[in-house]
CHARMM-style PDB file with segment names, atoms N, HN, CA, C and O in Angstrom:
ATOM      1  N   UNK     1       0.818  -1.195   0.000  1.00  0.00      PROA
ATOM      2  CA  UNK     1       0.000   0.000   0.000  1.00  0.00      PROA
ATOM      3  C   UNK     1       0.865   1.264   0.000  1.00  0.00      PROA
ATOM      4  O   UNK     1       0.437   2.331  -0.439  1.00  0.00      PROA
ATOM      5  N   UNK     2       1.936   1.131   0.440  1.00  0.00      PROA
ATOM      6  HN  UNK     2       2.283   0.264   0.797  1.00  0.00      PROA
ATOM      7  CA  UNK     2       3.152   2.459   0.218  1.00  0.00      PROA
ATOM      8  C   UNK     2       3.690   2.676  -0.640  1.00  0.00      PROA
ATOM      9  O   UNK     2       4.270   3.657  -1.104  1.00  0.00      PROA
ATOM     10  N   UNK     3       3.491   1.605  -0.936  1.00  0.00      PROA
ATOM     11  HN  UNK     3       3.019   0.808  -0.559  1.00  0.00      PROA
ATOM     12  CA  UNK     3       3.986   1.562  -2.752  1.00  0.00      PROA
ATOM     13  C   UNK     3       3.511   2.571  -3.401  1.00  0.00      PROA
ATOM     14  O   UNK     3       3.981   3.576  -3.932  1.00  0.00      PROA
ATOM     15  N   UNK     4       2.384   2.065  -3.243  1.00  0.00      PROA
ATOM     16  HN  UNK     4       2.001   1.248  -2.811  1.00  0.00      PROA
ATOM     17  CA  UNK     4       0.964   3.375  -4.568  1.00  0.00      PROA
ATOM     18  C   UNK     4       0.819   4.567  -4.389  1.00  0.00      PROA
ATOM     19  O   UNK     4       0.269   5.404  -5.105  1.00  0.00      PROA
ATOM     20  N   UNK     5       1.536   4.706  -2.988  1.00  0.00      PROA
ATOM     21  HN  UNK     5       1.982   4.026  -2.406  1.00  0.00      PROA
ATOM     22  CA  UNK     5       1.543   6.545  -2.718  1.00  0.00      PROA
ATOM     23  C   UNK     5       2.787   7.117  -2.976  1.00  0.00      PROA
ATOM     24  O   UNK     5       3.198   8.185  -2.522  1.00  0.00      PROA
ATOM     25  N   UNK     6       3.397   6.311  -3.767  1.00  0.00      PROA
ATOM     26  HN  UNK     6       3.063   5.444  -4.135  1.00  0.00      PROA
ATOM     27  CA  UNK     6       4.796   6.252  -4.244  1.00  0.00      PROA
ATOM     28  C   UNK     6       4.634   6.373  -5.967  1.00  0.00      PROA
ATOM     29  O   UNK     6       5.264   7.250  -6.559  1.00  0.00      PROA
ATOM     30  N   UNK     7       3.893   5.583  -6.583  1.00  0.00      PROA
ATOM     31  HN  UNK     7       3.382   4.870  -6.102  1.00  0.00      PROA
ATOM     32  CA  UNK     7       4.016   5.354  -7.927  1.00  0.00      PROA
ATOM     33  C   UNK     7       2.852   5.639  -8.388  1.00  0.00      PROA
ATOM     34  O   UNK     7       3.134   5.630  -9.587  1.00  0.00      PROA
ATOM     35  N   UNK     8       2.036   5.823  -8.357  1.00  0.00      PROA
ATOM     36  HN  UNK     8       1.807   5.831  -7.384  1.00  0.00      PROA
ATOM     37  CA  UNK     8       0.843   6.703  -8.303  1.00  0.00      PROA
ATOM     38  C   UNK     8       1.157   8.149  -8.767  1.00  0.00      PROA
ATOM     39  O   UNK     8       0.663   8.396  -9.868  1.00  0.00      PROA
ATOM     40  N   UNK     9       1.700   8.942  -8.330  1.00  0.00      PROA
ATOM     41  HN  UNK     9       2.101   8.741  -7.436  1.00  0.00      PROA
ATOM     42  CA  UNK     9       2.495  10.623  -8.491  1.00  0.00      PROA
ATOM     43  C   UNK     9       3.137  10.266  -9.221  1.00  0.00      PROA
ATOM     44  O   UNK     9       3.150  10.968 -10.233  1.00  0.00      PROA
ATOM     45  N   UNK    10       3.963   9.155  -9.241  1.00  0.00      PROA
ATOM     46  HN  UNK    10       3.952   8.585  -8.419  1.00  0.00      PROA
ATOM     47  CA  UNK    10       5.374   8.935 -10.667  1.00  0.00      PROA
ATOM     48  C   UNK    10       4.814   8.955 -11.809  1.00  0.00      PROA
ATOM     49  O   UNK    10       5.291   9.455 -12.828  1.00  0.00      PROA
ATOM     50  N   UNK    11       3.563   8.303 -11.677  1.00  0.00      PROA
ATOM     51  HN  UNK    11       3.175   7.897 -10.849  1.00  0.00      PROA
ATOM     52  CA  UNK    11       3.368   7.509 -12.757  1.00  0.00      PROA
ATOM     53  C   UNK    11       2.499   9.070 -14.021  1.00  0.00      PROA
ATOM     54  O   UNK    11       2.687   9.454 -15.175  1.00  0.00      PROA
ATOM     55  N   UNK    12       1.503   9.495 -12.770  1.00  0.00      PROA
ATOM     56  HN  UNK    12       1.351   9.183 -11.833  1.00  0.00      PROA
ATOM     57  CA  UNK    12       0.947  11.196 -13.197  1.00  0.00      PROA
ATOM     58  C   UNK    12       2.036  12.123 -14.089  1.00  0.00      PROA
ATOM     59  O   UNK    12       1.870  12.722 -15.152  1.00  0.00      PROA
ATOM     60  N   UNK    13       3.396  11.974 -13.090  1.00  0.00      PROA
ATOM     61  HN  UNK    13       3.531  11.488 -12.227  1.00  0.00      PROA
ATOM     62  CA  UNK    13       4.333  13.046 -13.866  1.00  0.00      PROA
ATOM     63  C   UNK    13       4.613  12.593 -14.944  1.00  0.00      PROA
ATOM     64  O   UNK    13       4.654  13.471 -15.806  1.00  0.00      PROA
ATOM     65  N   UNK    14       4.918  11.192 -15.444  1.00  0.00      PROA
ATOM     66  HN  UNK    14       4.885  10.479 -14.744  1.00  0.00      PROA
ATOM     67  CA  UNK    14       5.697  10.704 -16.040  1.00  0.00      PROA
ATOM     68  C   UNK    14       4.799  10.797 -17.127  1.00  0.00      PROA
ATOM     69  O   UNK    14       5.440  10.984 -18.161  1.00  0.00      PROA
ATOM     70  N   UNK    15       3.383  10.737 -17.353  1.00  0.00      PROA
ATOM     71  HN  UNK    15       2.863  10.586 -16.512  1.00  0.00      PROA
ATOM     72  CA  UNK    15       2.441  11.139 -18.146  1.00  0.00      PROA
ATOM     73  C   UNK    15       1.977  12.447 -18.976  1.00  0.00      PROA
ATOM     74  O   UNK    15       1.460  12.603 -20.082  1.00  0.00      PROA
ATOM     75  N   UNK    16       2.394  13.318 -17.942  1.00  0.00      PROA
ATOM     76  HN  UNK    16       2.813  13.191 -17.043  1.00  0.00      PROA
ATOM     77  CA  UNK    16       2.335  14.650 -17.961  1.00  0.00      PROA
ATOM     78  C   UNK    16       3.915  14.902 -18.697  1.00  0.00      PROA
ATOM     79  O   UNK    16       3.945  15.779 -19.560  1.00  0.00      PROA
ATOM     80  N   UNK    17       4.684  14.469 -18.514  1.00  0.00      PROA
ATOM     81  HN  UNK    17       4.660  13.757 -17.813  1.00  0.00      PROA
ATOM     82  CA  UNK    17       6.130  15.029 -19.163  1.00  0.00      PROA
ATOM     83  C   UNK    17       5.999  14.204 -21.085  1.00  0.00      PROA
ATOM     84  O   UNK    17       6.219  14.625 -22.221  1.00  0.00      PROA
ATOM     85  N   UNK    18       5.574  13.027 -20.542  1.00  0.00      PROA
ATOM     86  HN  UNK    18       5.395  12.685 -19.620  1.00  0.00      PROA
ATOM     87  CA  UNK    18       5.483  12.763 -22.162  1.00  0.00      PROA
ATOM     88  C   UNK    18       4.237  13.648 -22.662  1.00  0.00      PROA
ATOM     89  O   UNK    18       4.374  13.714 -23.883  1.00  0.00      PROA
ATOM     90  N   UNK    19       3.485  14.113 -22.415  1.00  0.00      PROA
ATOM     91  HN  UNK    19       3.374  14.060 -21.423  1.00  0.00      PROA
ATOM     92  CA  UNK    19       2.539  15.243 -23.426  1.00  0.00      PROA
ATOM     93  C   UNK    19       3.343  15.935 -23.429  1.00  0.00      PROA
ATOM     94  O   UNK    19       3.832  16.066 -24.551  1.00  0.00      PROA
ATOM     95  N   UNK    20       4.031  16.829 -22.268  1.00  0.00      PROA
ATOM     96  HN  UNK    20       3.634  16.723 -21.356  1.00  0.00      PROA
ATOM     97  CA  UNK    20       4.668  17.768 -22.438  1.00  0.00      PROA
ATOM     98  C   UNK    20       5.812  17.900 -23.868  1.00  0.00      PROA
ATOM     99  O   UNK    20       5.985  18.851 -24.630  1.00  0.00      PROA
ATOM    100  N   UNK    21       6.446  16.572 -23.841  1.00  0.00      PROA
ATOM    101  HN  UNK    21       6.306  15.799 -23.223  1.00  0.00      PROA
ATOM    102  CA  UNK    21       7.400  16.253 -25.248  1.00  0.00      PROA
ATOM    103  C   UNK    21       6.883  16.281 -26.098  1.00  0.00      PROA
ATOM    104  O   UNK    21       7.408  16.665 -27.143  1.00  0.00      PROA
ATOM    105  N   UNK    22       4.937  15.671 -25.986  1.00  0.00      PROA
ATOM    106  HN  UNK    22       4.510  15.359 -25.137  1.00  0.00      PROA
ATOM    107  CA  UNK    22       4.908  15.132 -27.742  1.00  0.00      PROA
ATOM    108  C   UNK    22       4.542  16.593 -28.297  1.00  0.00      PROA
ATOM    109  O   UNK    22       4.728  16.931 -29.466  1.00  0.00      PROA
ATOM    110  N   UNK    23       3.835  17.654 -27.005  1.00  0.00      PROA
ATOM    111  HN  UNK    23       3.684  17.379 -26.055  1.00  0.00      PROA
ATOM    112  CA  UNK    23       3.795  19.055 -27.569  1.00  0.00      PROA
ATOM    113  C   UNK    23       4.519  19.702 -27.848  1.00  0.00      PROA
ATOM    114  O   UNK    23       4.172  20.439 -28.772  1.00  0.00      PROA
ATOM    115  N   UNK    24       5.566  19.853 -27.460  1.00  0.00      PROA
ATOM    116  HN  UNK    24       5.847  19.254 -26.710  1.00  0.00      PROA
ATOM    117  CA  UNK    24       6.855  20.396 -28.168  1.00  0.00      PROA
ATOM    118  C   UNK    24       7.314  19.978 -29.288  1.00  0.00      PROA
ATOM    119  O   UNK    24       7.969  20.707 -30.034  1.00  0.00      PROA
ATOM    120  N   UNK    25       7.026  18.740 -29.550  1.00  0.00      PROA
ATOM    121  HN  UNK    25       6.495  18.148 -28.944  1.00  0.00      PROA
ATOM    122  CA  UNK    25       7.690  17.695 -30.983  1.00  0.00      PROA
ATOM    123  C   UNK    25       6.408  18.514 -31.747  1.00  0.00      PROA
ATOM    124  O   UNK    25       6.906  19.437 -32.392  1.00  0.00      PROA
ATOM    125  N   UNK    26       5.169  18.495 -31.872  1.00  0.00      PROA
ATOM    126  HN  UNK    26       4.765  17.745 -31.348  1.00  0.00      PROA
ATOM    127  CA  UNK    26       4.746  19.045 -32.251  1.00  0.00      PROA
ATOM    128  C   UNK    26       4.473  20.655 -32.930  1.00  0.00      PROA
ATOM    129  O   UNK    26       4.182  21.246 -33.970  1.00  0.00      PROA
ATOM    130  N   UNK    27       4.769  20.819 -31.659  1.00  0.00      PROA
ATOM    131  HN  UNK    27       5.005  20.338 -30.814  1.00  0.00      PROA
ATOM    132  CA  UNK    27       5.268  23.110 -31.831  1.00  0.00      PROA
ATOM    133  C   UNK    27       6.231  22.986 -32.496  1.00  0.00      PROA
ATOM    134  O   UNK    27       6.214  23.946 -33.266  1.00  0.00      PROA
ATOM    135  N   UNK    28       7.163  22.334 -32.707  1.00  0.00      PROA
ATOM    136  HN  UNK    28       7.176  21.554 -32.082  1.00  0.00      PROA
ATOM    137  CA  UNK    28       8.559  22.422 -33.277  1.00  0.00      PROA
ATOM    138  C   UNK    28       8.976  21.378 -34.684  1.00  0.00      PROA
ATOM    139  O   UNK    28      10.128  21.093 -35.009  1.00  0.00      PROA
ATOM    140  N   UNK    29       7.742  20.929 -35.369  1.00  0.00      PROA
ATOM    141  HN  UNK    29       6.806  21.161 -35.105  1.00  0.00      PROA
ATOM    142  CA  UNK    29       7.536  20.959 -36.456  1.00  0.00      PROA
ATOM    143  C   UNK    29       8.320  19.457 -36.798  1.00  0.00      PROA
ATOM    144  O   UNK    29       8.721  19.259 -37.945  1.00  0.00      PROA
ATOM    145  N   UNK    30       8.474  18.611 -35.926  1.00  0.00      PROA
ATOM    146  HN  UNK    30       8.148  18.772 -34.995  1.00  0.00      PROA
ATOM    147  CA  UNK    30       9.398  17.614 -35.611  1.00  0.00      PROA
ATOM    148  C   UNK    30       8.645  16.247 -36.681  1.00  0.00      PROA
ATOM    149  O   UNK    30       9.256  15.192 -36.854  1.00  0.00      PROA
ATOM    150  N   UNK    31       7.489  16.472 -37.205  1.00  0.00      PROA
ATOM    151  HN  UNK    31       6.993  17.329 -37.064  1.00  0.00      PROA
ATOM    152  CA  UNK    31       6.961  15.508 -37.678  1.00  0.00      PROA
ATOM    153  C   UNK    31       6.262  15.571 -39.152  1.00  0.00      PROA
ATOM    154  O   UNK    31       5.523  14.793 -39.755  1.00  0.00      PROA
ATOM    155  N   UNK    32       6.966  17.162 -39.541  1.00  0.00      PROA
ATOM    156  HN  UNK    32       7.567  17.795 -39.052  1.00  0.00      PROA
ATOM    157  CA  UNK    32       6.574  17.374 -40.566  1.00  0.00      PROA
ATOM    158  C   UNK    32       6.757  16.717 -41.576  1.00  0.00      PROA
ATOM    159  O   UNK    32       5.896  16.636 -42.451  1.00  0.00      PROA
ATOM    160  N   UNK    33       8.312  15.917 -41.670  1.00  0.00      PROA
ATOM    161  HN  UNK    33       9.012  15.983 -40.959  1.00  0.00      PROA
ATOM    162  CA  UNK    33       8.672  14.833 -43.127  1.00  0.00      PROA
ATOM    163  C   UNK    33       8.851  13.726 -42.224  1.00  0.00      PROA
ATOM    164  O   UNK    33       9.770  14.044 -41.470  1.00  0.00      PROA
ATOM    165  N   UNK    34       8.551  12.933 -42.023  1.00  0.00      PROA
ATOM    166  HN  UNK    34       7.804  12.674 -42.636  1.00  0.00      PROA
ATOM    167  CA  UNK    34       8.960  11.717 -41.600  1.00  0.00      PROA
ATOM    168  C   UNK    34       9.472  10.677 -42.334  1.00  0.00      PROA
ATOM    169  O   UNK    34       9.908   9.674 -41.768  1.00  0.00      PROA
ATOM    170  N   UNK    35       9.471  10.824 -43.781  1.00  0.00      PROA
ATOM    171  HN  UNK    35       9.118  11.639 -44.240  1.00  0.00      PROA
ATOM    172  CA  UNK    35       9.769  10.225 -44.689  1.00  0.00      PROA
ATOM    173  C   UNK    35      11.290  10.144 -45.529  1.00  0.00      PROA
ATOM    174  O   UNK    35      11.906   9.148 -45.908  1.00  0.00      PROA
ATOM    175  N   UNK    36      11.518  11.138 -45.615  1.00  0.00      PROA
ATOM    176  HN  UNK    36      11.018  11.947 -45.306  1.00  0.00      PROA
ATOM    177  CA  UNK    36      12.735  11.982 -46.334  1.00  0.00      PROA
ATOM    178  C   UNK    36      13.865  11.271 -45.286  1.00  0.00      PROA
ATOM    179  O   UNK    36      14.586  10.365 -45.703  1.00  0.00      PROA
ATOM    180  N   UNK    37      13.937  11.652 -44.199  1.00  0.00      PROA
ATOM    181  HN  UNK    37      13.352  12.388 -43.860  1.00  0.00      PROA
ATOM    182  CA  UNK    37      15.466  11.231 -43.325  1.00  0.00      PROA
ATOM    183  C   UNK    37      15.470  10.287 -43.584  1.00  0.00      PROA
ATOM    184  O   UNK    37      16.520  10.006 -44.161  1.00  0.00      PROA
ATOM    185  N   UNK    38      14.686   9.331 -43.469  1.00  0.00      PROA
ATOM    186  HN  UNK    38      13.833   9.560 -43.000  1.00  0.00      PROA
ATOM    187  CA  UNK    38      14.669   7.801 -43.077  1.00  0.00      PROA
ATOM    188  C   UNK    38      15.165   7.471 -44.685  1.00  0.00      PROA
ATOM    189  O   UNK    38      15.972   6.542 -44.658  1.00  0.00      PROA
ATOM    190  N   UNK    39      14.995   7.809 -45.632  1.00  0.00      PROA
ATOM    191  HN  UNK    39      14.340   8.564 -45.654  1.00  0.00      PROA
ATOM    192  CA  UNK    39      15.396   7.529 -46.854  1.00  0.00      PROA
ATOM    193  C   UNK    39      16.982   7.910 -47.165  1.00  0.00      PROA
ATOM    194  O   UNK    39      17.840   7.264 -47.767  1.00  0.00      PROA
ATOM    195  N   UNK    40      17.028   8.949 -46.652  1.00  0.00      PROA
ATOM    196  HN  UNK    40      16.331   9.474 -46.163  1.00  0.00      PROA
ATOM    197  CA  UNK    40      18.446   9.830 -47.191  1.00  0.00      PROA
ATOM    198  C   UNK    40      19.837   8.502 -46.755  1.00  0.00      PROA
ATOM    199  O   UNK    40      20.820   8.810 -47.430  1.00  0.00      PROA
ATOM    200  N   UNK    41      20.025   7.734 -46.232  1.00  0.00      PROA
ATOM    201  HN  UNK    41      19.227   7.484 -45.684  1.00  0.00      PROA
ATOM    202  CA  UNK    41      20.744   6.800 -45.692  1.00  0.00      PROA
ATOM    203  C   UNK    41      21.060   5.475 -46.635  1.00  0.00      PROA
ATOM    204  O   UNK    41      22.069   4.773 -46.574  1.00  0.00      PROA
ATOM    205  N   UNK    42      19.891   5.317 -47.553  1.00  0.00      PROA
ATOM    206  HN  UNK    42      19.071   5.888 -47.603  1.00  0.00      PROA
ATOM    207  CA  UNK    42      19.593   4.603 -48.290  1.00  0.00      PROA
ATOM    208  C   UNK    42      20.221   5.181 -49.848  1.00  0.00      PROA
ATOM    209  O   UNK    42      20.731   4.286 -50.523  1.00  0.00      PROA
ATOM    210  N   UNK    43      20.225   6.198 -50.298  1.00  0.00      PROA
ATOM    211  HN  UNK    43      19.810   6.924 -49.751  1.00  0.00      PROA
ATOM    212  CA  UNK    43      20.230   6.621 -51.238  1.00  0.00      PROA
ATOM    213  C   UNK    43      22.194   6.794 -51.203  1.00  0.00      PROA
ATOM    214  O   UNK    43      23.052   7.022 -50.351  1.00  0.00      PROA
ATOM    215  N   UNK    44      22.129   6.469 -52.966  1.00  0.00      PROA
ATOM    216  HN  UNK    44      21.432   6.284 -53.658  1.00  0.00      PROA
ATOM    217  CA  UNK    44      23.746   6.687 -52.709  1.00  0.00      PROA
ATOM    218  C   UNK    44      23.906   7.940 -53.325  1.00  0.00      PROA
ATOM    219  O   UNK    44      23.800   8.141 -54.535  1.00  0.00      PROA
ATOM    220  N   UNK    45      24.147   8.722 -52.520  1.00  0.00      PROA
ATOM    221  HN  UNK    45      24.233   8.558 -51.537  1.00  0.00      PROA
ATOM    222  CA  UNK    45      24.422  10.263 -52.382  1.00  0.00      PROA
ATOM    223  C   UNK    45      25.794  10.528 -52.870  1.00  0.00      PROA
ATOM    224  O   UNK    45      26.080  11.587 -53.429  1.00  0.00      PROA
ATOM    225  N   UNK    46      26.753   9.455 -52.639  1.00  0.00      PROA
ATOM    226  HN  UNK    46      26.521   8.595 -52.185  1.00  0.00      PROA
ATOM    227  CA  UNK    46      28.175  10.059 -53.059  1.00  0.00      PROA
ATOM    228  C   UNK    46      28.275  10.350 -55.077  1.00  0.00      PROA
ATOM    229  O   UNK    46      28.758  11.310 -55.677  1.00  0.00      PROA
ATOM    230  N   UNK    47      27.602   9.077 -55.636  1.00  0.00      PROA
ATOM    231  HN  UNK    47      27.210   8.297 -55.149  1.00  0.00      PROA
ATOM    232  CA  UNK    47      27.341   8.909 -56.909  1.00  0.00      PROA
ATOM    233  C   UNK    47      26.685  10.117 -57.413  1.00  0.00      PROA
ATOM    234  O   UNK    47      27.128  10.850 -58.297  1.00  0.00      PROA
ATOM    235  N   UNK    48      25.379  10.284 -56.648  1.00  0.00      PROA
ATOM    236  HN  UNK    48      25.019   9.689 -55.929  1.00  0.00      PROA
ATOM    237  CA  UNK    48      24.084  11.178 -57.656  1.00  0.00      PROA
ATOM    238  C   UNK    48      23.786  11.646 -56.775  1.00  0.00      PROA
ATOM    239  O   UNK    48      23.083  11.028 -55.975  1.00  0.00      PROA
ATOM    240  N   UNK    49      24.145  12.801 -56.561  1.00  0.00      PROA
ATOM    241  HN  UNK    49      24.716  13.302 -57.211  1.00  0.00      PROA
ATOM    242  CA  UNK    49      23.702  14.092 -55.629  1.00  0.00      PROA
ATOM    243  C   UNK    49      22.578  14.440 -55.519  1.00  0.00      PROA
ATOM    244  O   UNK    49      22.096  14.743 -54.428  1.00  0.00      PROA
ATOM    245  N   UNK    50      21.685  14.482 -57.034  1.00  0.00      PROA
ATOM    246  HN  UNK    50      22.076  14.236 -57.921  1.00  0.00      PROA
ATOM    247  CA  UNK    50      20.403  14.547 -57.510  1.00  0.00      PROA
ATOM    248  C   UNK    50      19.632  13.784 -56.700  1.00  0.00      PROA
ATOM    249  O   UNK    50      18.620  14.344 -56.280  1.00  0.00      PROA
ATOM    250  N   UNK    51      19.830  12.622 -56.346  1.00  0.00      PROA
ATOM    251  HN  UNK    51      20.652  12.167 -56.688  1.00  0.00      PROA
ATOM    252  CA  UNK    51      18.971  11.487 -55.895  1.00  0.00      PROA
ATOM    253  C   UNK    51      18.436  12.215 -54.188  1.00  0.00      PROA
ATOM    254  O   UNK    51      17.294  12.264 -53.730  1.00  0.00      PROA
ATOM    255  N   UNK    52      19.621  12.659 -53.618  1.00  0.00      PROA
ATOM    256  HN  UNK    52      20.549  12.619 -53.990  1.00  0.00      PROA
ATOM    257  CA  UNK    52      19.177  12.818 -52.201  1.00  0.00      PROA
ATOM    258  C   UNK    52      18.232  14.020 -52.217  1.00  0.00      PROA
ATOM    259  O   UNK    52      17.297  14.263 -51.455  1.00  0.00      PROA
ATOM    260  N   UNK    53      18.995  15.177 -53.949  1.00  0.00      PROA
ATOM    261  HN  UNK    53      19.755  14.979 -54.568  1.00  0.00      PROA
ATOM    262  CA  UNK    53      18.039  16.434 -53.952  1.00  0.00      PROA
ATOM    263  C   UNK    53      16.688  16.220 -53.669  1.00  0.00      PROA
ATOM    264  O   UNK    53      16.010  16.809 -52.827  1.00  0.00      PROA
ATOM    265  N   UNK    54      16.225  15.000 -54.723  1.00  0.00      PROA
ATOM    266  HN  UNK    54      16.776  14.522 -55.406  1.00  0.00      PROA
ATOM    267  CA  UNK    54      14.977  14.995 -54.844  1.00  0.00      PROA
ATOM    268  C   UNK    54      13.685  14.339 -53.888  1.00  0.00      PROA
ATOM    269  O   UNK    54      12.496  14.075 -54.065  1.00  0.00      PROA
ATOM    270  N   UNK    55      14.781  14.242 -52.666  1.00  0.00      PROA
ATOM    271  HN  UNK    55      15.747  14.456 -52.522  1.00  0.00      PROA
ATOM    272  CA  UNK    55      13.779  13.508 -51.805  1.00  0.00      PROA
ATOM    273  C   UNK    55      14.066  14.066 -50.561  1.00  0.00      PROA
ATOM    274  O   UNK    55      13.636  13.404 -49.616  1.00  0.00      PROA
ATOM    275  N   UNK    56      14.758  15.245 -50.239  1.00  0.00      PROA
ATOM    276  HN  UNK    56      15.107  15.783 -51.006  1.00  0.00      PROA
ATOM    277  CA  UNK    56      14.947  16.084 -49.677  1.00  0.00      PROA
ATOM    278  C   UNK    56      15.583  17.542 -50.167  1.00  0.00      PROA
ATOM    279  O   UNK    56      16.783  17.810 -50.097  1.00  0.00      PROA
ATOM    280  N   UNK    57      14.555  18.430 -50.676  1.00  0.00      PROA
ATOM    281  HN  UNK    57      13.580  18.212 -50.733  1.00  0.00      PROA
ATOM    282  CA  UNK    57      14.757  19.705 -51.148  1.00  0.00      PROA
ATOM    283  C   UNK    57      15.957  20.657 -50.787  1.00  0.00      PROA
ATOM    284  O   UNK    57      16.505  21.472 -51.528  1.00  0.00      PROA
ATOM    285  N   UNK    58      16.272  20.320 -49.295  1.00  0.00      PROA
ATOM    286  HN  UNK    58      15.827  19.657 -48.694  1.00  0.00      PROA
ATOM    287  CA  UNK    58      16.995  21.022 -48.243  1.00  0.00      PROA
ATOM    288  C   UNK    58      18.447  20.662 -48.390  1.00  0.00      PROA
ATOM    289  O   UNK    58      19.315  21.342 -47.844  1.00  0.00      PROA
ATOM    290  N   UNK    59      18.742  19.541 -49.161  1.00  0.00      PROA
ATOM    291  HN  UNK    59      18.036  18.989 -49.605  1.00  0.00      PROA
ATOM    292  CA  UNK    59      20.077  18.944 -48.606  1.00  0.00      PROA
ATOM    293  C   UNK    59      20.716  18.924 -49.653  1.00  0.00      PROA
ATOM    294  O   UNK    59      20.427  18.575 -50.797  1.00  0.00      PROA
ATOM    295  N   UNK    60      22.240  19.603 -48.866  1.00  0.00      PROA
ATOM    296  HN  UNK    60      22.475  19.886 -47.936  1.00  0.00      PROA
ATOM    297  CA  UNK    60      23.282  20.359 -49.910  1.00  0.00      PROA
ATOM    298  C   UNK    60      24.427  19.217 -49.999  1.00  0.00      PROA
ATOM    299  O   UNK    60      24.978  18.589 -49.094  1.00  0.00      PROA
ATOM    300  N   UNK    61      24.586  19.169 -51.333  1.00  0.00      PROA
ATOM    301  HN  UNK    61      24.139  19.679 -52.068  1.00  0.00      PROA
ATOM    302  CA  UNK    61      25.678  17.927 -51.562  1.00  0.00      PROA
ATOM    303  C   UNK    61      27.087  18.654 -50.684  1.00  0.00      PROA
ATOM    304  O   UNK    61      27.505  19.794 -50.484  1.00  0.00      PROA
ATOM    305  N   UNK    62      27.583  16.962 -50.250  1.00  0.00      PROA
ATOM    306  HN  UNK    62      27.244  16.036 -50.413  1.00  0.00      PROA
ATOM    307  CA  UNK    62      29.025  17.875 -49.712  1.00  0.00      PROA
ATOM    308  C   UNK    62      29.663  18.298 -51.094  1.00  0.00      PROA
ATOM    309  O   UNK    62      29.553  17.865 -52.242  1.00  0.00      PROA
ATOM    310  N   UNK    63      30.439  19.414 -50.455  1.00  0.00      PROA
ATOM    311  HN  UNK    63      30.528  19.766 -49.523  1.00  0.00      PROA
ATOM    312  CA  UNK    63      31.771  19.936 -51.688  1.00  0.00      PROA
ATOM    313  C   UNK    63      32.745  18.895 -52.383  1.00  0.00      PROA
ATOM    314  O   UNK    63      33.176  18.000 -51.655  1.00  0.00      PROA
ATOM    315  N   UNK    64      33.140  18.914 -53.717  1.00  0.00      PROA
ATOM    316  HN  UNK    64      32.790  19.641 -54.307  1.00  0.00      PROA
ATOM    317  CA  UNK    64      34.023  18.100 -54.125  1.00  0.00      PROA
ATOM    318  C   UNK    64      35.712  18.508 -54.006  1.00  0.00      PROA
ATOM    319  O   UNK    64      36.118  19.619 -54.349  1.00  0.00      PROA
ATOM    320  N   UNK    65      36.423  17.663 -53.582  1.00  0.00      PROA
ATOM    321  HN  UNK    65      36.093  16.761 -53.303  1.00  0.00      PROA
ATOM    322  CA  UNK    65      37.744  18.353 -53.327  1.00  0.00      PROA
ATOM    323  C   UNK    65      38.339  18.634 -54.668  1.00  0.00      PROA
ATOM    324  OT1 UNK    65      39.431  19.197 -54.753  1.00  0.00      PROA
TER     325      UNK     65
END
């Protein structure tokens, strides 16, 4: 029974802090592509620069030496 007046409150915060994250992941636009990163890893970028262009608008080939 001491238990629950123990983990009971843990369990509240611990609830309350994950909304707190998924609202911030949210405010902060964290879920807007979910698609694109997860790809960019896959793609051979060193070959065809183009390839990563086109599946992420944002991403700048490295420089060639």
């Amino acid at each position: 029974m001491n238990s629950l007046l123990f983990l009971i409150p843990l369990s509240i915060l611990l609830v309350i802090g994950a909304g707190i994250a998924l609202f911030w992941a949210i405010d902060h636009d964290q879920f807007d592509d979910v698609d694109s990163a997860g790809l960019l890893p896959v793609l051979d970028s060193d070959h065809n620069p183009a390839d990563a262009a086109a599946v992420d608008p944002e991403y700048k080939a490295p420089p060639t030496p």
